[in-house]
MDTraj code that builds the backbone (N, CA, C; nanometers):
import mdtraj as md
import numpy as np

residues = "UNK UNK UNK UNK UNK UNK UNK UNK UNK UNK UNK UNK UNK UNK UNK UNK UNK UNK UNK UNK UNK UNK UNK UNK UNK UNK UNK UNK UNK UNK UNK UNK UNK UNK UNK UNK UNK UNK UNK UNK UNK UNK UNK UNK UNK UNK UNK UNK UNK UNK UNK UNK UNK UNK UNK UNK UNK UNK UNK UNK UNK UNK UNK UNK UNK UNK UNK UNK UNK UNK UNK UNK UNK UNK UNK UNK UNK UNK UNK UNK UNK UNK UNK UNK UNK UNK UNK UNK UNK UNK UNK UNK UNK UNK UNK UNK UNK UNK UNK UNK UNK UNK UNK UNK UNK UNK UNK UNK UNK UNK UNK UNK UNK UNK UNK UNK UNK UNK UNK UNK UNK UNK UNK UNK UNK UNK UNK UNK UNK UNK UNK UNK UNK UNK UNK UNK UNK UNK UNK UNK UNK UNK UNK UNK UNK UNK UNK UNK UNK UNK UNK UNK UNK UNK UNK UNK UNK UNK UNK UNK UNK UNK UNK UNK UNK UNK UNK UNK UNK UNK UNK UNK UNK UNK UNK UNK UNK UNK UNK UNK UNK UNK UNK UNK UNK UNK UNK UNK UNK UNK UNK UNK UNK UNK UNK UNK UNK UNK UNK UNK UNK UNK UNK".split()
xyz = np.array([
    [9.9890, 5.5574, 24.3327],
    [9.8953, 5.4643, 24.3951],
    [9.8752, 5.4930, 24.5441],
    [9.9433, 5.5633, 24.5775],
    [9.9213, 5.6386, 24.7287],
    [9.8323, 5.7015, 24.7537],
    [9.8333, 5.7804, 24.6691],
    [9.6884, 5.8495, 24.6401],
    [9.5585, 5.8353, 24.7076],
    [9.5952, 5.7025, 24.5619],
    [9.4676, 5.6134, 24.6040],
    [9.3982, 5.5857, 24.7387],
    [9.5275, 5.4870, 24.7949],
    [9.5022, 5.4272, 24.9489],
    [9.4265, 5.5621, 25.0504],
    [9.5235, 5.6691, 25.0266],
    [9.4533, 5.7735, 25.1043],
    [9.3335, 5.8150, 25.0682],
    [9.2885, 5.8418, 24.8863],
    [9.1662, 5.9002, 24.9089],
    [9.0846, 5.8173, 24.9567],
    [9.0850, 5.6698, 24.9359],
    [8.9876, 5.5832, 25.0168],
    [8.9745, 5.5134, 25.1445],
    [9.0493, 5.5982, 25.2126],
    [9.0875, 5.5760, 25.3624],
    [9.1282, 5.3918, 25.4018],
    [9.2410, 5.3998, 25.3227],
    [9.2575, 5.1866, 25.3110],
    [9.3964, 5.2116, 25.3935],
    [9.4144, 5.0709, 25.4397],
    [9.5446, 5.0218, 25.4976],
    [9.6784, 5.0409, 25.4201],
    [9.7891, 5.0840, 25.4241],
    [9.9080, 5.0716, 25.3398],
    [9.9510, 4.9283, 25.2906],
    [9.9162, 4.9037, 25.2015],
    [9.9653, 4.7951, 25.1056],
    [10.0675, 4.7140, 25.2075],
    [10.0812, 4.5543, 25.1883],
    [10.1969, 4.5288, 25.3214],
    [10.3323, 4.5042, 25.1890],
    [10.2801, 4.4732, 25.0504],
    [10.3779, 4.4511, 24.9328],
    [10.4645, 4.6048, 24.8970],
    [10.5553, 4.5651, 24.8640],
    [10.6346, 4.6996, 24.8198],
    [10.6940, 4.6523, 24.6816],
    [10.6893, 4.5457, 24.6278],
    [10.7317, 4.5121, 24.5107],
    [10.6436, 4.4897, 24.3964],
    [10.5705, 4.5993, 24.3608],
    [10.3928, 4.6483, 24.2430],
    [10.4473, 4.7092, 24.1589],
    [10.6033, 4.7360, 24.1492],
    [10.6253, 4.8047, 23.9795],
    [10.7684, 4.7859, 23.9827],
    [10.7529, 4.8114, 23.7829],
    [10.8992, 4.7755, 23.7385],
    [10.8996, 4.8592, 23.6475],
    [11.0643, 4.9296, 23.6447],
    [11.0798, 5.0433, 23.5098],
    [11.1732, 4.9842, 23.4626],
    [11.1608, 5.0766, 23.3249],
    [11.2341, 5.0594, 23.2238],
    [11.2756, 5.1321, 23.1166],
    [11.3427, 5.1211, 23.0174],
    [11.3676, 5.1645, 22.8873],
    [11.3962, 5.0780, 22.8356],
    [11.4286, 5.0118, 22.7982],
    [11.4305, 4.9146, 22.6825],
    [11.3682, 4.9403, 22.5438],
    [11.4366, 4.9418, 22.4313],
    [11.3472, 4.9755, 22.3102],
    [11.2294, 4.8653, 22.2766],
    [11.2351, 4.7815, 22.3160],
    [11.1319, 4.6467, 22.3045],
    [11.1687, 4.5979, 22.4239],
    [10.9763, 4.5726, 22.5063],
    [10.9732, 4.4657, 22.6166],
    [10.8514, 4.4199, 22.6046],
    [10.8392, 4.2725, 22.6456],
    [10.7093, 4.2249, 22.6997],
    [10.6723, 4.2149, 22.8472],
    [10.5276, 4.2203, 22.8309],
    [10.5096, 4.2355, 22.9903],
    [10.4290, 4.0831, 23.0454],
    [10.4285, 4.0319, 23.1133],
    [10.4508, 3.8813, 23.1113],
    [10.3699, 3.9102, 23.2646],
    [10.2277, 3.8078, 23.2956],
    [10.1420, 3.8256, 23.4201],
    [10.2003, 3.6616, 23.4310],
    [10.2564, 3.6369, 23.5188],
    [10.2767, 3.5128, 23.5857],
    [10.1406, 3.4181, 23.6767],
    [10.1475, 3.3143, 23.6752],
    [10.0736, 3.2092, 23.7432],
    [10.0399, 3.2758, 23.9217],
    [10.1818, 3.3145, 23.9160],
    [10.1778, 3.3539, 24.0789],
    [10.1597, 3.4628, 24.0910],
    [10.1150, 3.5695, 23.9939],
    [10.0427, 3.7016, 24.0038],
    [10.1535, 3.8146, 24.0013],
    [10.2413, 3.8135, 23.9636],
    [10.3975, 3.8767, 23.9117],
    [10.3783, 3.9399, 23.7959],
    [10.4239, 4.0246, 23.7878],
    [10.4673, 4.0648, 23.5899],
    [10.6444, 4.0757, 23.6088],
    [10.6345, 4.0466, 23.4999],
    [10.8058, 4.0202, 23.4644],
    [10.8012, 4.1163, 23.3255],
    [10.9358, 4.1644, 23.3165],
    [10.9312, 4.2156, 23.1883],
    [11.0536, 4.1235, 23.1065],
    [11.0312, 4.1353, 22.9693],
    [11.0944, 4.0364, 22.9108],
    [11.1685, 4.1632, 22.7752],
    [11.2641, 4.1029, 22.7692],
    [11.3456, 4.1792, 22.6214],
    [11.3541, 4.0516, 22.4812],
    [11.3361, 3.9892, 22.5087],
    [11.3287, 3.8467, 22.4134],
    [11.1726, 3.8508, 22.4038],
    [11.1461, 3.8703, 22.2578],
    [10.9956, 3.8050, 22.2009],
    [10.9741, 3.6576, 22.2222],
    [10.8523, 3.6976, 22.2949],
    [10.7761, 3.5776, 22.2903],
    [10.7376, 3.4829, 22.3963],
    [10.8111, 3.5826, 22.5114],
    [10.7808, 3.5303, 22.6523],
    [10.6435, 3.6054, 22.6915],
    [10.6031, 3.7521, 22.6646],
    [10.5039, 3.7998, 22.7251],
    [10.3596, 3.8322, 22.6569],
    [10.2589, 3.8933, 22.6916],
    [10.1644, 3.8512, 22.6590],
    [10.1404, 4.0304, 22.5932],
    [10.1917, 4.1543, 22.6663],
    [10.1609, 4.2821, 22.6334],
    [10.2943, 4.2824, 22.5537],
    [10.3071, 4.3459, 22.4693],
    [10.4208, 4.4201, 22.3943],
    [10.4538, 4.5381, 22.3422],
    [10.5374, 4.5954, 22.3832],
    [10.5797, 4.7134, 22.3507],
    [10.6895, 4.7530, 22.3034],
    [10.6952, 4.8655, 22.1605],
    [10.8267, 4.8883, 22.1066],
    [10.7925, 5.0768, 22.1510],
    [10.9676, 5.0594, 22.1834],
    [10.9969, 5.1826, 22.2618],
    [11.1177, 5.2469, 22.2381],
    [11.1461, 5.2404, 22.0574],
    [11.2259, 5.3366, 21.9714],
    [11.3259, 5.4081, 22.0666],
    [11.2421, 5.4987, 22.1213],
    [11.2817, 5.6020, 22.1919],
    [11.3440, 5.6627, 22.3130],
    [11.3357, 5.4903, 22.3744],
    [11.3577, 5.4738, 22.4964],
    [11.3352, 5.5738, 22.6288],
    [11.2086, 5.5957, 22.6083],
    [11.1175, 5.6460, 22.6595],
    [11.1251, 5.5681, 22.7983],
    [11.1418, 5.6671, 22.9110],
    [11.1385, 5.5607, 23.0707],
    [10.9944, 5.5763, 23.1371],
    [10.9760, 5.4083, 23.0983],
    [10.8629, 5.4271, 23.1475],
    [10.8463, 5.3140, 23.2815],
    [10.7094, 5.3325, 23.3536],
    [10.6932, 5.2543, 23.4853],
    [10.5428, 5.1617, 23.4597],
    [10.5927, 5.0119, 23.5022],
    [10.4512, 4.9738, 23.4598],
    [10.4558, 4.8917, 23.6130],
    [10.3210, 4.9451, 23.6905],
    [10.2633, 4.8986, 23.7771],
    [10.1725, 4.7629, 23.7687],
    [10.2047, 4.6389, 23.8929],
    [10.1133, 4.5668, 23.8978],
    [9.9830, 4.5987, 23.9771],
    [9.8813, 4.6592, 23.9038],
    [9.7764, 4.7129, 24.0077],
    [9.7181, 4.6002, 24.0555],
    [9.6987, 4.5067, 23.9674],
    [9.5783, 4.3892, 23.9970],
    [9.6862, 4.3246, 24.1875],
    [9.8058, 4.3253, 24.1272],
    [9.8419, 4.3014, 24.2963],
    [9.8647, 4.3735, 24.3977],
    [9.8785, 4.5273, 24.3547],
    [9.8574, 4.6448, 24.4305],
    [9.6963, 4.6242, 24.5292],
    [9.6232, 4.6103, 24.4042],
    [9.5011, 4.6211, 24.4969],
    [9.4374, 4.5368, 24.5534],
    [9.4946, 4.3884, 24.5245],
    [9.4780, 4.2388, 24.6097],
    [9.5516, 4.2950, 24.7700],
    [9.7006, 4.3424, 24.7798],
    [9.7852, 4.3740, 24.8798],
    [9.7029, 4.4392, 24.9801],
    [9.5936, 4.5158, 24.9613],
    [9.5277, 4.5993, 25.0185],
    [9.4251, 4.5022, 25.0938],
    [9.4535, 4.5064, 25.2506],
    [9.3766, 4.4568, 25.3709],
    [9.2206, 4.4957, 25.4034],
    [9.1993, 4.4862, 25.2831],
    [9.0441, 4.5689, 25.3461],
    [8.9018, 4.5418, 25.2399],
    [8.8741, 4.4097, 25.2973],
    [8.7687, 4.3247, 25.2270],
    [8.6797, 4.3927, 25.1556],
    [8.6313, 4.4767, 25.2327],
    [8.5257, 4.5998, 25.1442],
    [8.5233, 4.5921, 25.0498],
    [8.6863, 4.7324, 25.0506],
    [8.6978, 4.7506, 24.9467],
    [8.7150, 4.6740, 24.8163],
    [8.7595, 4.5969, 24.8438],
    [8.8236, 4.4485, 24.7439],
    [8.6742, 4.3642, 24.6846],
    [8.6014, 4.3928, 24.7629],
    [8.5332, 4.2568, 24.7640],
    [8.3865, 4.3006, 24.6091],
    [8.4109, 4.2653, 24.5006],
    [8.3282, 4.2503, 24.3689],
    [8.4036, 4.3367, 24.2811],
    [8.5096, 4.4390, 24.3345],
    [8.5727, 4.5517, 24.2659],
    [8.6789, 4.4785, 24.1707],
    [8.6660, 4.4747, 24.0451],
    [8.7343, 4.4952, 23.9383],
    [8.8527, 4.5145, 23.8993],
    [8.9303, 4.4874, 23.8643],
    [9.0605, 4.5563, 23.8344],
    [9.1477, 4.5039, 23.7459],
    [9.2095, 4.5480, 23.6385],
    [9.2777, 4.5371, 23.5517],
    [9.4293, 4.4934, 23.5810],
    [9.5265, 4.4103, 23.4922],
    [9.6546, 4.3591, 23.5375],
    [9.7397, 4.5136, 23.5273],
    [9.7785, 4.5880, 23.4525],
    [9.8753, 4.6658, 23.4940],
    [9.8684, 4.8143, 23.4734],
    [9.9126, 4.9146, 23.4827],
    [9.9412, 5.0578, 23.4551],
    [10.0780, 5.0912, 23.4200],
    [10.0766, 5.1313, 23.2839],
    [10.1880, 5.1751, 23.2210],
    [10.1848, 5.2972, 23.2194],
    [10.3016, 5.3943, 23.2547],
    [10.2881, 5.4940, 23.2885],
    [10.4074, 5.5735, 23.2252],
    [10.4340, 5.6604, 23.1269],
    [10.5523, 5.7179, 23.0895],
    [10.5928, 5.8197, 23.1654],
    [10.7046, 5.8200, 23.1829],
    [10.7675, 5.9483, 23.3182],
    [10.7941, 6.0498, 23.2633],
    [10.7366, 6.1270, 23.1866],
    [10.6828, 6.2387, 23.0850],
    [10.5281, 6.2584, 23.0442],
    [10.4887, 6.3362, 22.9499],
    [10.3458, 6.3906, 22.9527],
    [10.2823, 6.2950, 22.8281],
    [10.3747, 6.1940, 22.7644],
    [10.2937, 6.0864, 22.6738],
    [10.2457, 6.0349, 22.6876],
    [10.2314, 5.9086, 22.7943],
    [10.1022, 5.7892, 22.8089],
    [10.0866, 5.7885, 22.9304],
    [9.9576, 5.7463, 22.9328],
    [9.9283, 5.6534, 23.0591],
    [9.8253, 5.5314, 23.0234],
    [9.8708, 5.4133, 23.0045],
    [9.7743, 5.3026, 22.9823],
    [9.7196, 5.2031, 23.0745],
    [9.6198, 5.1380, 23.0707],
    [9.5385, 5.0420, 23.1399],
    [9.5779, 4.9652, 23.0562],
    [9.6347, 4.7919, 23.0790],
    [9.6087, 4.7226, 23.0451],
    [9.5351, 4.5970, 23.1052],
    [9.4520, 4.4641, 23.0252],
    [9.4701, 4.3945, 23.0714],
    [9.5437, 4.2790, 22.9768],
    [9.6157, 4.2023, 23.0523],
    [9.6929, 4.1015, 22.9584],
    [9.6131, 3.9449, 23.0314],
    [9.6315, 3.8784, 22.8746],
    [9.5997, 3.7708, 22.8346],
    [9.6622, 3.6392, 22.7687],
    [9.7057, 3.5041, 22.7542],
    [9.7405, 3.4188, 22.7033],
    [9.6376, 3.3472, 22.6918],
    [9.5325, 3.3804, 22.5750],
    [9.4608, 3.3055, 22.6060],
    [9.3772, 3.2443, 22.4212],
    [9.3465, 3.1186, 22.4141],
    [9.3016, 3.1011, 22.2456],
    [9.1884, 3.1349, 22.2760],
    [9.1671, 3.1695, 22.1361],
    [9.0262, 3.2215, 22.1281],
    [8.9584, 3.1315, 22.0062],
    [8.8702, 3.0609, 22.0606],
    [8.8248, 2.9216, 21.9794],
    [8.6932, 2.9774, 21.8595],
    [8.6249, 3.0914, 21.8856],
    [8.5025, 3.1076, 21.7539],
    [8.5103, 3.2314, 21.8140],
    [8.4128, 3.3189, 21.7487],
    [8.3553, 3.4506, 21.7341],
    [8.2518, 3.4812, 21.8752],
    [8.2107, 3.4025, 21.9199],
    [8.1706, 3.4049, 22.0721],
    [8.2155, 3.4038, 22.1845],
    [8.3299, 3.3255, 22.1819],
    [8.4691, 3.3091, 22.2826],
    [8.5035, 3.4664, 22.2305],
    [8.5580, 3.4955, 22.1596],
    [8.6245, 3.6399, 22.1180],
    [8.4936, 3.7197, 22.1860],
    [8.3867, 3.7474, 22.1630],
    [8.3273, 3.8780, 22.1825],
    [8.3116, 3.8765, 22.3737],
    [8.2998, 3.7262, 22.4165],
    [8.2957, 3.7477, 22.5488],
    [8.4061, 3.7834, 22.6850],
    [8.5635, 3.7334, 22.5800],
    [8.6441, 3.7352, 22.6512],
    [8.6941, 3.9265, 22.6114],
    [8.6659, 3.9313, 22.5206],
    [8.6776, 4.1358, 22.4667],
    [8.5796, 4.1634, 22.6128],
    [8.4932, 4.1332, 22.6260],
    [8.3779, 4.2502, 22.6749],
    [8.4304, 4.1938, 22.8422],
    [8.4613, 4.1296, 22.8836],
    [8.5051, 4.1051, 22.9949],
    [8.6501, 4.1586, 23.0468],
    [8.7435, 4.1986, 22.9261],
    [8.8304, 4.2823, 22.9453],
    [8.7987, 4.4280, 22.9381],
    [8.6609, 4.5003, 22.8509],
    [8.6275, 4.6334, 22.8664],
    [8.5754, 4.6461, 23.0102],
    [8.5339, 4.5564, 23.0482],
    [8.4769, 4.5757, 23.1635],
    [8.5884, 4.5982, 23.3133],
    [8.6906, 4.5160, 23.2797],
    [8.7518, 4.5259, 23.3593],
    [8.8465, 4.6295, 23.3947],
    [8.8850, 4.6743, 23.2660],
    [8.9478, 4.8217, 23.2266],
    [8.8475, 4.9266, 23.2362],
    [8.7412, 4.9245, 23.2198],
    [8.6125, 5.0705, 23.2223],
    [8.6864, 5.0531, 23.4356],
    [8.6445, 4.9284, 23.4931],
    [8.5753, 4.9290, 23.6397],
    [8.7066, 5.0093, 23.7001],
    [8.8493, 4.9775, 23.6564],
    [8.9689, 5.0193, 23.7077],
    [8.9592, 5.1727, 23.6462],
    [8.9428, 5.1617, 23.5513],
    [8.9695, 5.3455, 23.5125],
    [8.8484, 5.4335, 23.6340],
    [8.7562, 5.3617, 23.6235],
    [8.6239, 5.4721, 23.7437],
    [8.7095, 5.4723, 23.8772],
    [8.7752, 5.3465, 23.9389],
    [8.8247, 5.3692, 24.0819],
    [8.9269, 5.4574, 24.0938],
    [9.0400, 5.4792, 23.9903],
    [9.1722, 5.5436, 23.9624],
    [9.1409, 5.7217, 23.9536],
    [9.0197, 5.7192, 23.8481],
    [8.9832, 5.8639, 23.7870],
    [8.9182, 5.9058, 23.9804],
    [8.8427, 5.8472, 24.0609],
    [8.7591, 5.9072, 24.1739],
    [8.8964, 5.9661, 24.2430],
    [8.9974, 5.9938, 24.2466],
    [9.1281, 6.0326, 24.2889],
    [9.1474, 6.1743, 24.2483],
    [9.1418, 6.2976, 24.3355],
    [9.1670, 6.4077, 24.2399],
    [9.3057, 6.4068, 24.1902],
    [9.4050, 6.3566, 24.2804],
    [9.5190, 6.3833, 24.2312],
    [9.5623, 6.2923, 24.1037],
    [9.5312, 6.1580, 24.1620],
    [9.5145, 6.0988, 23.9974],
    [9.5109, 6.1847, 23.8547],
    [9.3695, 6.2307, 23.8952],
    [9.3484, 6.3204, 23.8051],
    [9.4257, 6.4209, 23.7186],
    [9.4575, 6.4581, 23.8342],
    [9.5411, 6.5921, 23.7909],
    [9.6619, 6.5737, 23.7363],
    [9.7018, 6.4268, 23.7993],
    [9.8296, 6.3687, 23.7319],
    [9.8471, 6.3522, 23.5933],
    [9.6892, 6.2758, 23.5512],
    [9.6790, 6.1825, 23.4083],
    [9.6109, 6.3048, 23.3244],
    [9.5719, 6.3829, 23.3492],
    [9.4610, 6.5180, 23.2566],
    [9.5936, 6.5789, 23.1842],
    [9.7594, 6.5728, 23.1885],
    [9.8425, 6.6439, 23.0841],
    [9.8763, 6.5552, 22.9718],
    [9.8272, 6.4128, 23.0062],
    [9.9065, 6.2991, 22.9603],
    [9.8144, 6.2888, 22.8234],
    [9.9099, 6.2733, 22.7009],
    [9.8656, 6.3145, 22.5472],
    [9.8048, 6.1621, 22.5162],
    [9.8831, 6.0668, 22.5248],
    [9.7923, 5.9553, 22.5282],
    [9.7573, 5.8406, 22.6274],
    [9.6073, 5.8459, 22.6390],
    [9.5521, 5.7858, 22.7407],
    [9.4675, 5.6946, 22.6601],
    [9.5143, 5.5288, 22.7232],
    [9.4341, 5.4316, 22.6315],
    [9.3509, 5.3179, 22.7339],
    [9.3363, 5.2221, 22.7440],
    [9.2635, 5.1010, 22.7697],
    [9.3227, 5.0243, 22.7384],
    [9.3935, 4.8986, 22.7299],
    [9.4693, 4.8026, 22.6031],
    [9.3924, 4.6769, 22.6604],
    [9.3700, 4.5674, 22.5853],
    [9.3199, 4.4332, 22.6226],
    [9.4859, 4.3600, 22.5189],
    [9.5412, 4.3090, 22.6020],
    [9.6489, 4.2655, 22.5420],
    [9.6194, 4.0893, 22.5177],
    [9.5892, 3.9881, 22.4221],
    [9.6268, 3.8810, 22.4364],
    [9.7311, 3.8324, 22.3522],
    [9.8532, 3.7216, 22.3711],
    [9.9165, 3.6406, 22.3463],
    [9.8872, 3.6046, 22.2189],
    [9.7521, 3.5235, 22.2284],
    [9.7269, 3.4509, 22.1030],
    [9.6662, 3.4789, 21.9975],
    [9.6909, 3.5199, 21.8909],
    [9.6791, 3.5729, 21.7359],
    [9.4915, 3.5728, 21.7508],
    [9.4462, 3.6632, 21.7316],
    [9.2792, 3.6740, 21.6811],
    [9.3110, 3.7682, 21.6195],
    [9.1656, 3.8190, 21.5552],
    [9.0910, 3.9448, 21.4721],
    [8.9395, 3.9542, 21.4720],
    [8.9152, 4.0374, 21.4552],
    [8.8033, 4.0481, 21.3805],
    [8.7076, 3.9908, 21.2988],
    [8.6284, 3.9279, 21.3039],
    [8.5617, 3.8863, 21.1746],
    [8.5977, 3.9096, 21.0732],
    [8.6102, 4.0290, 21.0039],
    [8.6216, 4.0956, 20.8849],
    [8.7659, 4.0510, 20.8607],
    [8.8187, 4.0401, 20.9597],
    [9.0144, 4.0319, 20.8950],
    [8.9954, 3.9028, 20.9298],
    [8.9346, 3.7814, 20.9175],
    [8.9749, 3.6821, 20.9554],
    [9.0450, 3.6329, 20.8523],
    [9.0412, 3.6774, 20.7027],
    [9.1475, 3.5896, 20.5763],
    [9.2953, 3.6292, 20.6089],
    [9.2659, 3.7609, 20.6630],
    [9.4220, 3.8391, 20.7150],
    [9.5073, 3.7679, 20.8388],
    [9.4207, 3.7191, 20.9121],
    [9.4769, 3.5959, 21.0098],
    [9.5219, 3.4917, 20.9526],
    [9.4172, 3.4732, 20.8214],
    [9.4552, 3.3392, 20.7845],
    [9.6187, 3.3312, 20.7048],
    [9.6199, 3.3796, 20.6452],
    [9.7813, 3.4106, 20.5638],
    [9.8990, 3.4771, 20.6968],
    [9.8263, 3.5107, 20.8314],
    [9.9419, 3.5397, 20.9064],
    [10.0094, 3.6884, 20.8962],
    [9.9624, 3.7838, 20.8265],
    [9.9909, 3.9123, 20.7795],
    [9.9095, 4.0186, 20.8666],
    [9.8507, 3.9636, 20.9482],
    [9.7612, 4.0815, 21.0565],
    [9.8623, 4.1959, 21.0943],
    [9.9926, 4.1617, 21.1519],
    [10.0601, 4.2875, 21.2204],
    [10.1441, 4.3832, 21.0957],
    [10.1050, 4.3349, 20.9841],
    [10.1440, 4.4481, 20.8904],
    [10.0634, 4.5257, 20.8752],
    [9.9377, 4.4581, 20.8901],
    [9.7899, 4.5476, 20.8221],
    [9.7538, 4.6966, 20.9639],
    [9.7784, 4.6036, 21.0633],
    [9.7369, 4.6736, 21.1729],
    [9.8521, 4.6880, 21.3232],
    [9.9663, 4.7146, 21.3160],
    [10.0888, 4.6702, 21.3871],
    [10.0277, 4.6914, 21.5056],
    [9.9735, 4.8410, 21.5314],
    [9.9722, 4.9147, 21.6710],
    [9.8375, 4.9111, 21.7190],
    [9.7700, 4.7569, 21.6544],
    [9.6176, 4.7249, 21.7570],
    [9.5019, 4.7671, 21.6828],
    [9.3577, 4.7085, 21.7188],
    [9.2704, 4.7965, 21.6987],
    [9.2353, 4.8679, 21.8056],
    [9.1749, 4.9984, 21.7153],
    [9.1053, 5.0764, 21.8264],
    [8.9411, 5.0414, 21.8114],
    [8.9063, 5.0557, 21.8817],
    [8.7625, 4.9842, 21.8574],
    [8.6588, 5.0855, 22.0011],
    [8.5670, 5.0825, 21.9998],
    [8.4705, 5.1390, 22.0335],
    [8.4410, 5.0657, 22.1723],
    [8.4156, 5.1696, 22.2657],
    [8.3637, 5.1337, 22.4242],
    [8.3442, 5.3217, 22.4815],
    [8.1652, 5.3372, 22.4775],
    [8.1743, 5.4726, 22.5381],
    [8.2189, 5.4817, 22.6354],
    [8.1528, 5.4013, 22.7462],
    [8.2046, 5.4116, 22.8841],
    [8.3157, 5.4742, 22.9195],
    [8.4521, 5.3774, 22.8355],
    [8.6027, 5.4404, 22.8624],
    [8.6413, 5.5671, 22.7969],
    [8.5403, 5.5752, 22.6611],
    [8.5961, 5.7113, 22.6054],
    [8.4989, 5.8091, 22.6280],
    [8.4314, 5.8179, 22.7471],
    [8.3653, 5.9306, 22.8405],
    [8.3955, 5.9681, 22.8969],
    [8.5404, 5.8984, 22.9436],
    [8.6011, 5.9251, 23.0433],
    [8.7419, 6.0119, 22.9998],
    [8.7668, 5.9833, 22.8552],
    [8.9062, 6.0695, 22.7925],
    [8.9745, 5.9280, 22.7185],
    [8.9080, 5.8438, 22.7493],
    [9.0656, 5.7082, 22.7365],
    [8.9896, 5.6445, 22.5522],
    [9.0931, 5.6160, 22.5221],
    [9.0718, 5.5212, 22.4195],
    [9.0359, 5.3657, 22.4670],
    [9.0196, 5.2817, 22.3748],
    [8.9730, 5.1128, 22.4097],
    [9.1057, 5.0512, 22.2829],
    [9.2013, 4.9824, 22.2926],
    [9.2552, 4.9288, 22.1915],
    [9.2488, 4.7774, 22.2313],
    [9.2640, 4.6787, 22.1384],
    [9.3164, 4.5290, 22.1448],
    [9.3955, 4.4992, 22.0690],
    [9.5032, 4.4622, 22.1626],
    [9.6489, 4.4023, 22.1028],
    [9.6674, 4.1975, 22.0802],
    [9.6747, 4.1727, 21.9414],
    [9.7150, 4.0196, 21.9726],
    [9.7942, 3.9500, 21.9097],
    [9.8631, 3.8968, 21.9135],
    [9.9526, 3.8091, 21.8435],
    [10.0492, 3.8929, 21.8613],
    [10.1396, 3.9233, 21.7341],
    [10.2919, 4.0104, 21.7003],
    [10.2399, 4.1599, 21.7631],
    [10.0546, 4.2112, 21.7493],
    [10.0529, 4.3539, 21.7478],
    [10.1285, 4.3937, 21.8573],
    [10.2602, 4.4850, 21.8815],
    [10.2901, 4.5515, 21.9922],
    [10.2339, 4.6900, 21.9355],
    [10.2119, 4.7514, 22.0647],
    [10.1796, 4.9154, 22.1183],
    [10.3257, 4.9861, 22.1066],
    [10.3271, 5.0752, 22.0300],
    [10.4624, 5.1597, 22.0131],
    [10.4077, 5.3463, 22.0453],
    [10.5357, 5.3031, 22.1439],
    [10.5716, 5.4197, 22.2377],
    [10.6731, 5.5204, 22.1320],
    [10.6133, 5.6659, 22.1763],
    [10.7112, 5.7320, 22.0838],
    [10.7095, 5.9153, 22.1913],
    [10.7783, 5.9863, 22.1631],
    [10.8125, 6.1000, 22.1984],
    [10.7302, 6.1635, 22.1038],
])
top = md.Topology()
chain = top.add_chain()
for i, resn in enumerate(residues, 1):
    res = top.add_residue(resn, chain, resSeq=i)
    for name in ("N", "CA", "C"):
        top.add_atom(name, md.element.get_by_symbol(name[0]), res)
traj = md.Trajectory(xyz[None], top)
């Protein structure tokens, strides 16, 4: 994220506390009231989830407060940005997420609160990718995704009987992947994670 600040000629962040690592074979990642992520080893505190077999060490950045920290209205001011960056300290992932606790009351609530998370993940992936070194960082990395993470159990239209009996994370454990050119013009996948679905990390 240094990078960053430099390629866009910004102030040094005055926060130094924007990421947390780990291994843990299972964690949740939990966006607090007061703009924090916490990671959690007990289901059911967080809103992103991840199983991590492998114990894979990985680093997940709070960007959304990384780039609040940043003194420089400009830049800040209509710019976009997604809650975190998960980052494996090897050549496997690098993800965008954004996380959510949030119900989703009909099929309109769902399509607006989806498209307001592609959006927010497309706007963060364009500021991150304008970075050559970024670049050069994330171009070895085998999987590169988008995630819209929420808390509270939805689907699809089509799977809505599969919600109904409660059996969604058998059918589909590791999310849908679903369609957004924008992000996959860029190299990245689009997934949505909800309810039980965790994202599993593997070697």
């Amino acid at each position: 994220m240094i990078n960053l600040v430099a390629h866009y000629s910004l102030p040094t962040p005055a926060t130094t506390n924007w990421f947390v690592q780990t291994a843990e074979t299972y964690f949740e990642v939990e966006d607090t009231n007061a703009g924090e992520i916490v990671l959690h080893t007990t289901r059911g505190f967080g809103m992103g989830k991840f199983t991590n077999l492998d114990n894979l060490d990985v680093t997940v950045i709070n960007y959304d407060k990384f780039i609040t920290s940043i003194q420089d209205e400009q830049f800040k001011s209509g710019r976009q940005r997604c809650d975190i960056l998960l980052n494996s300290n090897d050549n496997r992932y690098f993800v965008l997420g954004e996380i959510k606790n949030r119900t989703i009351i009909n099929k309109n609530s769902r399509k607006s609160v989806r498209k307001g998370a592609k959006e927010q993940l497309l706007a963060s992936l364009q500021t991150i990718l304008s970075v050559p070194e970024i670049v050069t960082y994330i171009n070895p990395k085998i999987i590169k995704r988008c995630c819209y993470f929420n808390k509270q159990s939805a689907s699809p239209v089509i799977l809505s009987v599969i919600t109904a009996f409660n059996r969604l994370p058998n059918f589909y454990p590791d999310g849908f992947k679903m369609s957004k050119p924008g992000i996959e013009a860029l190299g990245f996948d689009f997934y949505e994670y909800t309810g039980e679905q965790t994202m599993t990390l593997t070697n």
